[in-house]
C-alpha positions in Angstrom: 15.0 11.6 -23.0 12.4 9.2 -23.7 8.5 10.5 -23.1 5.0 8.4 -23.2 2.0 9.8 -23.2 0.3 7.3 -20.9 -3.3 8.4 -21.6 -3.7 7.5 -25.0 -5.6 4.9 -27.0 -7.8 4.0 -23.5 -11.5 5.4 -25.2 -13.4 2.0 -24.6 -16.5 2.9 -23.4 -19.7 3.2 -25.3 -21.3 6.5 -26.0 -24.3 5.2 -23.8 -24.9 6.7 -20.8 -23.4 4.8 -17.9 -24.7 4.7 -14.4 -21.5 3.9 -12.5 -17.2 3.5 -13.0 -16.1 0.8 -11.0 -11.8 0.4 -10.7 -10.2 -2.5 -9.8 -6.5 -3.0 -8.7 -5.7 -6.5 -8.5 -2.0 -6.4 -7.5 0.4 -10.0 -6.9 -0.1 -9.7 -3.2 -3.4 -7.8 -2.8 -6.4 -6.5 -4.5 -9.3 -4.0 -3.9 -11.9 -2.0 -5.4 -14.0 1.3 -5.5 -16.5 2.9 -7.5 -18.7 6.0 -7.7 -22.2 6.8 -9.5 -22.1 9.1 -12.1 -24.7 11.6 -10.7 -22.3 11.5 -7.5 -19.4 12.5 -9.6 -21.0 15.2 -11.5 -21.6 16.8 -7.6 -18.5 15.9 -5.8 -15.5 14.1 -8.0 -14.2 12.9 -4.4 -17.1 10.9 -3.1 -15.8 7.4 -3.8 -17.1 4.5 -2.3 -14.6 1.5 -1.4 -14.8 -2.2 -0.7 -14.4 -3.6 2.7 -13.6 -6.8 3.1 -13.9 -9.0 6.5 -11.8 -11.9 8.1 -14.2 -13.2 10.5 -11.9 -15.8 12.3 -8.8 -12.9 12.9 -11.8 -10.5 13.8 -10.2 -8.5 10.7 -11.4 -5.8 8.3 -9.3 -4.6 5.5 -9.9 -2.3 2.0 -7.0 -4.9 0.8 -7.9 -8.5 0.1 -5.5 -11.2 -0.6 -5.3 -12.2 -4.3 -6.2 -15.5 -3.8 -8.8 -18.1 -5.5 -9.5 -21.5 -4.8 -11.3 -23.9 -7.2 -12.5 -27.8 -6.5 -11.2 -30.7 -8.4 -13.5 -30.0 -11.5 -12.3 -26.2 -11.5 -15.5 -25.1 -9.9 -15.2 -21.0 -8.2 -15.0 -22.0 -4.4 -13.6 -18.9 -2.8 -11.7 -15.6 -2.8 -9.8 -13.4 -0.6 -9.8 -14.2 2.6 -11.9 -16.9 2.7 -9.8 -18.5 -0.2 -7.2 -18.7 2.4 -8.8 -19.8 5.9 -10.8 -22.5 3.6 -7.8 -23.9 2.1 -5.8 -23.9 5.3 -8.4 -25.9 6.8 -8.2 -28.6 3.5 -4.5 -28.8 4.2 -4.7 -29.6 7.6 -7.2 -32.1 6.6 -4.5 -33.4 3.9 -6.9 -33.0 1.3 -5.0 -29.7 -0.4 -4.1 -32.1 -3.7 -7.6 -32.3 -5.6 -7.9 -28.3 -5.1 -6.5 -25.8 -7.1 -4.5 -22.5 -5.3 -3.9 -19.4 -7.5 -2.7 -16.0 -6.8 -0.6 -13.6 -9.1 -2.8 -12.3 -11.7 -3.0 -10.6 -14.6 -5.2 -7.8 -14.8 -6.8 -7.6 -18.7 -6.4 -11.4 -19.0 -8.0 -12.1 -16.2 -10.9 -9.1 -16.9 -11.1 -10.7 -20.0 -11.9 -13.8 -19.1 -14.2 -12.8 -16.2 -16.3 -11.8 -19.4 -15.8 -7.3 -18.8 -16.1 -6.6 -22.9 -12.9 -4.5 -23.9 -15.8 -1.3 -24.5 -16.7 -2.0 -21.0 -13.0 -1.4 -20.1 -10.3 0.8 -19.8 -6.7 0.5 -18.5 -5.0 3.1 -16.4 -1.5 3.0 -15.1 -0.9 3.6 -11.5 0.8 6.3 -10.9 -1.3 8.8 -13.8 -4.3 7.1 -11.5 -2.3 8.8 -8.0 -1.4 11.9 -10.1 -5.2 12.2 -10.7 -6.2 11.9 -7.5 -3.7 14.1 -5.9 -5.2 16.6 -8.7 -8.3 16.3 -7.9 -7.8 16.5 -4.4 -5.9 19.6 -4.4 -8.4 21.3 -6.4 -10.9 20.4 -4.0 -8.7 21.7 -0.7 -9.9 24.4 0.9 -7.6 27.9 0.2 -6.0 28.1 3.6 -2.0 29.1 4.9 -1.1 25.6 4.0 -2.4 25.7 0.1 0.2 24.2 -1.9 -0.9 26.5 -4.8 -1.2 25.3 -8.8 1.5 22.1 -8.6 -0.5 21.0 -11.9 -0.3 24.0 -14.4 1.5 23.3 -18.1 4.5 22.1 -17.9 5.1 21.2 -14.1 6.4 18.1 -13.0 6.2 16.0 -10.2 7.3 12.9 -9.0 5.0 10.4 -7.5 6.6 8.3 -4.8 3.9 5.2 -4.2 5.2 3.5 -0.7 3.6 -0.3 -0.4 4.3 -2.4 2.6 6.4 -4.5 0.2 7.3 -2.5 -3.2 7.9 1.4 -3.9 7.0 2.6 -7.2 8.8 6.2 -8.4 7.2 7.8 -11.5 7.6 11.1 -12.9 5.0 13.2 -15.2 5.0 16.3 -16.7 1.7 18.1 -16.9 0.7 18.2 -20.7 -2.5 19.6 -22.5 -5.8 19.0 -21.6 -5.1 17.8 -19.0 -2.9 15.1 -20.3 0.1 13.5 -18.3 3.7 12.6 -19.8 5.7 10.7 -18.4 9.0 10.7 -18.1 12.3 8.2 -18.0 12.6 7.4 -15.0 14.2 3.7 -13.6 12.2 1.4 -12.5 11.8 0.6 -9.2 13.1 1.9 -5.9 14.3 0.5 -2.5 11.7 -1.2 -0.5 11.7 0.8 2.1 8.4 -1.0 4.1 9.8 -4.2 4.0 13.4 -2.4 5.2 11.0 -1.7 7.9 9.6 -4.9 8.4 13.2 -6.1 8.7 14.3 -4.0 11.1 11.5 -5.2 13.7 12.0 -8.7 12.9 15.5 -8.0 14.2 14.6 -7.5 17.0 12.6 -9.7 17.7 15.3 -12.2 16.5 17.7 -10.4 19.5 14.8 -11.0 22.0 13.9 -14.4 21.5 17.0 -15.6 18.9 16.9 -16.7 15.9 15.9 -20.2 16.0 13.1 -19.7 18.1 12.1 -16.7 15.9 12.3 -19.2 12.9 10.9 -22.2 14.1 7.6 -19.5 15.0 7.6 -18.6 11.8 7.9 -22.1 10.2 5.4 -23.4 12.1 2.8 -20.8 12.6 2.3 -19.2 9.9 -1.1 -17.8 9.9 -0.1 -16.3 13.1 3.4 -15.2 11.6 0.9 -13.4 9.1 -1.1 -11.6 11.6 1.8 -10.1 13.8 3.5 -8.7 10.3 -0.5 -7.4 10.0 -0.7 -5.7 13.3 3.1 -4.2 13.2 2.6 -2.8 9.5 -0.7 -1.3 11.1 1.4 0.0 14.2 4.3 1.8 11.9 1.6 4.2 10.4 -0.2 5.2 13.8 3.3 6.9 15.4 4.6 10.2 14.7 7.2 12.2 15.3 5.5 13.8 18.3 4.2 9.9 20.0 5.1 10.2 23.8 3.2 7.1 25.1 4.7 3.8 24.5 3.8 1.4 21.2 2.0 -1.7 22.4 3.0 -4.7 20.0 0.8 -7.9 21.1 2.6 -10.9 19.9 1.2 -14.6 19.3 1.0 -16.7 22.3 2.8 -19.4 20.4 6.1 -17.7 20.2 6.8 -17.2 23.8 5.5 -20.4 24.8 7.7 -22.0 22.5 10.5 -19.7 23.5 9.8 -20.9 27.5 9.2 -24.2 26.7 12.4 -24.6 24.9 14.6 -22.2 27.2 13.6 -22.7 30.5 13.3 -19.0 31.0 11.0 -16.4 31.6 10.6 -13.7 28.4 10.0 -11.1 30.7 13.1 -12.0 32.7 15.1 -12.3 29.6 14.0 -8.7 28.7 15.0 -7.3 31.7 18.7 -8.5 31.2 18.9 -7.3 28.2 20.6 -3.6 26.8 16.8 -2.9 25.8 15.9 -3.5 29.6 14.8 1.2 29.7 13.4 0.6 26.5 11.3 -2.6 25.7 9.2 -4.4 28.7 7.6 -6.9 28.8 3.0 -6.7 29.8 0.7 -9.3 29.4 1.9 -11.1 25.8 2.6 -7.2 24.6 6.2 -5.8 24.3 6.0 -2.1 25.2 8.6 0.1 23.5 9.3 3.6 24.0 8.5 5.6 21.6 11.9 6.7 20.7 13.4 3.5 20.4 10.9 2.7 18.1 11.1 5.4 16.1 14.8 4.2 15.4 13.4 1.2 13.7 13.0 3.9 10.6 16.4 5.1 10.2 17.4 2.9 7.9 14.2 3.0 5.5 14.3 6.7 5.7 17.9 6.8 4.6 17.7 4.4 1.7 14.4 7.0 0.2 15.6 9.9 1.0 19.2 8.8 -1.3 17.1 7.5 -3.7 14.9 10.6 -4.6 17.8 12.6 -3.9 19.6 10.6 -6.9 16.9 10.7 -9.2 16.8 14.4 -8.9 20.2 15.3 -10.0 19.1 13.6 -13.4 19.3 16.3 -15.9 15.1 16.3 -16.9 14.3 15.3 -13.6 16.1 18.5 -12.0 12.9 21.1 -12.2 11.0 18.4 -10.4 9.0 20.8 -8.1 6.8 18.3 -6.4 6.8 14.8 -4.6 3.3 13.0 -4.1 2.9 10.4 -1.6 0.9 7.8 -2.1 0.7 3.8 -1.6 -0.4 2.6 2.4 3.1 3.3 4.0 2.8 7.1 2.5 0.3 7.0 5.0 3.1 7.2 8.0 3.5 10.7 9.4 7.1 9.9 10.3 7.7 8.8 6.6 6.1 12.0 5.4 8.3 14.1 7.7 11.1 12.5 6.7 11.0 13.4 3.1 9.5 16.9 3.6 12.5 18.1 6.0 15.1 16.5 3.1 13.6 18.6 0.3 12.2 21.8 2.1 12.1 23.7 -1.2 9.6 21.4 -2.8 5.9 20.5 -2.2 5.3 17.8 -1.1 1.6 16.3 -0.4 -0.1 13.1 0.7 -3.6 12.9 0.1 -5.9 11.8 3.0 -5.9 8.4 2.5 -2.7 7.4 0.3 -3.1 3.5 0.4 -6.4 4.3 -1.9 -5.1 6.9 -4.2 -4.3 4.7 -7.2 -7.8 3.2 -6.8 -10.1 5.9 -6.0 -7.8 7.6 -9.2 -8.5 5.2 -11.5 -12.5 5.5 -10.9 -11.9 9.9 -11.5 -10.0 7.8 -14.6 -13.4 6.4 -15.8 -15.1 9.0 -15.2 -13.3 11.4 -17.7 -12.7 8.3 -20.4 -16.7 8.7 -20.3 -17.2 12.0 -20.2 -15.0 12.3 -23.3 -16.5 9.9 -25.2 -20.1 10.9 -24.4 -19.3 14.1 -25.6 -17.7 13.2 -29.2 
């Protein structure tokens, strides 16, 4: 059984007092950041300040920013994020996209590097010991109520973190070592992408509503707005739970049922109506309204594929006294996901913290913190 210590050989800061830890999580898709003053930390670990970042034209505000930059001919900064991508959209339409350069995918200590952060300016912390910390650090911080989880991070306890993105899951697990140390153990990578098995599912049904080569041509040919309908679904699958009576609105782009009309001769809301989903999906000014129920079946499928995989890496002989799951990454943030894997294990804890898509980053600054603190006190 192979074990790492994934805290090690990371002291570099400077002795010098510092004022503030800033963390940064620039992922391939996505990026964001957080930070917290010193003084603030001393008084409340958990009072962590995050980015927000605005998309004026899609009237759009996000913690997450597209990792995107876009240079001029001679390499010059131009843009980032969001404005990266609504200014070179408007170049391309222009046809003038070929003296500009594009990037996305980084690299996080090349790219720091070259950015000009000095290596005793900075420290790297892998994900998931940045989600056990917060988890941690938020359980220590919880109220004692009926509903305390009790001391999931003594000596020798291990727990598996389960990080849910809209497009990857991450499983890690860690044993709790010394001071506060975390080991952690061989475990495969990866784990089935359950969000985008989501993401799927709805897409199939909008393929059955409007058929395929309407659905595609949509997408081929409006993508921005392709973009922002994946945007306002992934937003709508962490808003119902298990208990949702009222039906989920899903407001689609303009462009797909004109198209569909256009091409078809038919009325969408007609078409609905004739359909099997006819007492379960209308049709109400550009929204389709689905009951809750039926919707709620669009997560079978993702649920199923988890729950085996968690179930699986539990039978693994050092994985076995596993006595927690954390839940972290932005889809841990659905209440029917949660529910899903606390009624499969109902002998385990398992806890989400408040706000899961920001555990790894709001982790990583309680990271800096201690990297400091322990140096500063050498």
């Amino acid at each position: 059984m192979a074990k790492k210590y994934v805290n090690s050989n990371l002291y570099f800061a400077v002795r010098a007092k510092k004022m503030l830890v800033a963390a940064l999580n620039i992922g391939t898709a996505f990026s964001a950041c957080a930070f917290s003053f010193q003084v603030d930390f001393e008084k409340d670990p958990m009072f962590i300040v995050s980015n927000t970042w605005t998309c004026i034209s899609r009237a759009l505000k996000s913690i997450n920013v597209p990792t995107v930059v876009l240079l001029d001919k001679s390499k010059k900064f131009l843009s980032f994020g969001y404005d990266a991508e609504e200014q070179y959209l408007e170049i391309a339409l222009d046809e003038e996209h070929h003296d500009y350069y594009y990037f996305c995918d980084f690299k996080m200590l090349l790219n720091a590097l070259q950015a000009g952060i000095s290596m005793e300016h900075l420290s790297l912390c892998f994900k998931p010991e940045a989600a056990s910390l917060l988890c941690q650090y938020s359980l220590t911080e919880k109220p004692k109520n009926k509903d305390d989880v009790g001391n999931v991070f003594t000596q020798g306890t291990k727990h598996m973190v389960i990080d849910l993105e809209d497009e990857t899951t991450e499983i890690t697990c860690h044993q709790k070592g010394k001071h506060d140390s975390f080991i952690e153990l061989n475990t495969p990578p990866g784990g089935p992408s359950v969000g985008l098995c989501l993401d799927e599912a709805f897409n199939r049904l909008l393929i059955k509503i409007f058929g395929a080569h309407h659905f595609r041509k949509f997408q081929e040919e409006n993508k921005m707005e392709a973009l922002d309908l994946l945007k306002y679904f992934r937003h709508k699958k962490i808003d119902i739970t298990n208990e949702t009576t009222r039906k989920v609105s899903i407001t689609l782009p303009v462009q797909l049922r004109e198209s569909f009309e256009k091409d078809t001769d038919e009325i969408i809301k007609d078409v609905i109506k004739q359909m099997a989903y006819e007492d379960n999906i209308c049709w109400c000014a550009n929204k389709l309204r689905i009951d809750a129920n039926f919707f709620r079946t669009l997560f079978n499928e993702p649920k199923t594929h988890l729950i085996n995989h968690v179930q699986s890496l539990l039978t693994k002989s050092h994985l076995k006294d596993v006595s927690t799951l954390l839940m972290v990454g932005g889809f841990s943030k659905s209440p029917i996901m949660q529910s899903a894997v606390k009624d499969a294990f109902p002998g385990m804890t398992v806890f989400a913290p408040p706000d899961p898509g920001l555990a790894v980053l709001k982790g990583a600054v309680i990271y800096g913190h201690r990297v400091l603190a322990r140096i500063q006190n050498k």
